[in-house]
N, C-alpha and C positions, 0 to 999 in steps of 0.2 A: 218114345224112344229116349230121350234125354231126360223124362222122369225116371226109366229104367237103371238109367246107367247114374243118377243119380240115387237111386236104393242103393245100390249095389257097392257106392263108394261108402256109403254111411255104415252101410252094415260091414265092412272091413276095420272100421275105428270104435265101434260101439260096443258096447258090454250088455251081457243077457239084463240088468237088470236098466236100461237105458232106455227111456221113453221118448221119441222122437213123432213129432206131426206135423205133415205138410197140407196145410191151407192151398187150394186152387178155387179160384171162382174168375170169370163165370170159364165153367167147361159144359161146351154145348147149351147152356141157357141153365147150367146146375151149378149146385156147391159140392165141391168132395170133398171130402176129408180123411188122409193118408195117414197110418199110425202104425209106428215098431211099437212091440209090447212084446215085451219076454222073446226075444229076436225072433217074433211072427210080422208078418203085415198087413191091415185090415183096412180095406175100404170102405168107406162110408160116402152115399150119393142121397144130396136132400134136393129134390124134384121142388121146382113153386108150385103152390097151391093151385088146382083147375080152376080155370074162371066160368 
């Protein structure tokens, strides 16, 4: 929820060519990584390796 509504603020000050990433770790035992790119936003979830 408060990751939402901080997109949300970002993307009212930012410009189409303005690269923004937000680092979260750990979420649920993962790494994300949040990224505007050309005012899109793309998830990225790195799982640890199976033991």
């Amino acid at each position: 929820r408060r990751l939402s509504s901080l997109k949300r603020e970002i993307d009212k000050v930012t410009d189409y060519y303005d690269v923004i990433r937000i680092y979260q770790y750990p979420l649920e035992g993962m790494f994300a990584l949040t990224t505007l790119k050309n005012n899109k936003w793309r998830r990225i979830i790195v799982r640890p390796p199976k033991s």
